[in-house]
C-alpha positions, 0 to 999 in steps of 0.5 A: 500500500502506497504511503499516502493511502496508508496516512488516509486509513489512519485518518479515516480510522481515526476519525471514525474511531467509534464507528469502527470499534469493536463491540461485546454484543452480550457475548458475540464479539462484533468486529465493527458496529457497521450492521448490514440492515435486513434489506429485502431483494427477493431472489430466493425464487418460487420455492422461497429457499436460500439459494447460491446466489443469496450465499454470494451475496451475504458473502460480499458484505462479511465484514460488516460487524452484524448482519440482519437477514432480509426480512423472512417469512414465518408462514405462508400467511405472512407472505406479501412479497414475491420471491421472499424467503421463507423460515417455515420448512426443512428445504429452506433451513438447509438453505439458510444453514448453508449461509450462516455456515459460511458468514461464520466461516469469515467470523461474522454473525447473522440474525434472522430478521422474522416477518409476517406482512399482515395487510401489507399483501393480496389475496392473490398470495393466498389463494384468493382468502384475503390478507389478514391484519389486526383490524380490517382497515385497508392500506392506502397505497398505489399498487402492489407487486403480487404473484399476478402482477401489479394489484391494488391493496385491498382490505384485510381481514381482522384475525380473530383473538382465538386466531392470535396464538396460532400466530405467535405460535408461527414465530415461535416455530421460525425461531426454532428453524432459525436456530436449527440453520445456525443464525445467532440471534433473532430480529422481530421485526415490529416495523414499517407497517407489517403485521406487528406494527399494525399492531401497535399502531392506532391507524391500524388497530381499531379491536376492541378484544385485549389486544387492542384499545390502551396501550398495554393491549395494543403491545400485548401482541409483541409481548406474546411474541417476544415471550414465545420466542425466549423459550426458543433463545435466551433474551439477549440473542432476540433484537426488536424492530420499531420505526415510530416515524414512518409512513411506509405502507401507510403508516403513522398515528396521531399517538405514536409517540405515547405508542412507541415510548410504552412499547420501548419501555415495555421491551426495556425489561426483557434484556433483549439482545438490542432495540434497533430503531429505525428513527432516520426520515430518508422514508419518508416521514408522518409529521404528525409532531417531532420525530422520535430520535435515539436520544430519547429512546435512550432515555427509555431503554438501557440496552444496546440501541441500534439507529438505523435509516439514512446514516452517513459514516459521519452522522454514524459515528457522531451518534455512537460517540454522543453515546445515544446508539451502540450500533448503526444499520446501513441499507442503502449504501450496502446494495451497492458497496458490498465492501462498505466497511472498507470505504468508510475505513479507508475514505474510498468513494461509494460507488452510485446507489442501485438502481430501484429497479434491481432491488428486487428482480432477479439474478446476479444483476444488481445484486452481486456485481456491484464493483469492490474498490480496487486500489490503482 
């Protein structure tokens, strides 16, 4: 290596000298605290199953010092996205085995990010029955891609309460298979509008049994989950996934700072592994009164905290050395920088941000042919 670029990773790595610091996640030793956030791209095909093209994929991007898993499937009711992979049978944990054997093999390790779209789908993923939902409030949004094509979003059907424990049965089931192909931990994702957070959310949940009305019913879903889960893993193996800012998938509610301080208290006494909180505006942002920032999360839970959501490595870096995060997920600039630790070490340029056709098509295009950094 050439003496100026050697004086530019000593100044880079300086400058970034908290991002770049190694972390004890209860246990798991993380090299940085550059997380590769669960990034959905949907080349897992009809089967839903982990495939070679996936294994090269998380490969490229080993030396983030956490990686959460695309967003997976926990039944073939939580479907909402074409080509998504799923954690519900032999096949597909044999896949994922395949994967984190490898990331392991490279020292890095791999949560499993679980997901049930909710409302977030169409009938035309469930044989013409309609997606279910806390409450039967549609989602007011264009289209959606389906397995027949572009469709409108329709309105779902309420679960009904004797159909909530079957549910969180789901989760617990895709957390045994998660632990069988080898993952580390588990990340539940009660975010951006999917089952859970519709949930959570006012917007979305309209019940009048116990789970919804005050707060306590309305968490009393994710509580349920989280509990079923620890008998599964240990608490600080399980992560949770909030996003109190968001409109994705039609979200945001007039109380969600009361929801979201509840919920993150709540959480607060189960010593999860992390609360990873989506609290960047880069998707957008309700405006419904001043956004909920890691700051104040910090004031309510006094675990590891994860920000997340149009993060530079500065502002990165800045947020974990003011001590309001631990750990900063990057999505964005992981699709097409597989290499994005050593540029953020090294002050290397990012390559150009992907296409948003290619996030979810299929094939290598877009995926894994994004160029590392070659020094000259």
């Amino acid at each position: 290596m050439a003496r100026n670029q050697t004086r530019t990773f000593i100044t880079m790595a300086t400058t970034l000298s908290h991002l770049l610091s190694p972390l004890d996640l209860h246990g798991i030793a993380l090299r940085n605290r550059v997380v590769m956030a669960p990034l959905t791209r949907a080349r897992a095909g009809a089967s839903r199953v982990p495939n070679d093209l996936m294994q090269e994929y998380y490969i490229q991007r080993a030396t983030a010092g956490l990686i959460i898993s695309e967003a997976v499937t926990i039944s073939e009711q939580g479907f909402g996205w074409v080509d998504s992979p799923g954690i519900y049978n032999d096949a597909q944990v044999e896949g994922w085995k395949k994967i984190t054997t490898a990331l392991h093999a490279k020292g890095t390790p791999i949560f499993m990010q679980l997901w049930h779209c909710g409302r977030a789908s169409h009938s035309s993923f469930h044989n013409g029955h309609p997606p279910v939902s806390a409450s039967a409030v549609k989602l007011n949004g264009e289209t959606i891609h389906s397995p027949a094509g572009k469709q409108p979003y329709e309105t779902p059907r309420a679960l009904e309460t004797h159909e909530v424990a079957a549910v969180v049965q789901d989760y617990r089931r895709a957390a045994e298979r998660a632990k069988e192909a080898g993952f580390d931990g588990i990340e539940i994702h009660a975010a951006n509008g999917y089952l859970i957070d519709q949930f959570l959310q006012s917007k979305t949940n309209h019940r009048t049994d116990v789970y919804g009305g005050s707060l306590e019913n309305r968490f009393r879903f994710l509580k349920e989950i989280v509990e079923s889960i620890l008998t599964v893993w240990p608490a600080n193996r399980v992560g949770v996934r909030l996003s109190p800012n968001g409109v994705f998938n039609d979200m945001g509610s007039p109380d969600f700072r009361e929801t979201f301080t509840d919920a993150a208290t709540r959480l607060n006494t189960f010593g999860l592994a992390y609360l990873h909180i989506v609290d960047g505006l880069a998707f957008g942002f309700h405006e419904l009164g001043a956004p909920m920032q890691l700051a104040e999360f910090r004031s309510l839970f006094s675990g590891t905290l994860m920000g997340n959501c149009g993060y530079t490595a500065e502002t990165a870096e800045s947020a974990i050395a003011s001590g309001n995060a631990d750990l900063i997920a990057f999505g964005r600039p992981f699709l097409s920088n597989p290499d994005l630790v050593e540029r953020f070490a090294n002050g290397w340029t990012l390559n150009p941000p992907a296409e948003m056709q290619f996030w979810s098509s299929p094939g290598a295009e877009g995926y894994t042919d994004f160029p590392f950094h070659r020094e000259g």
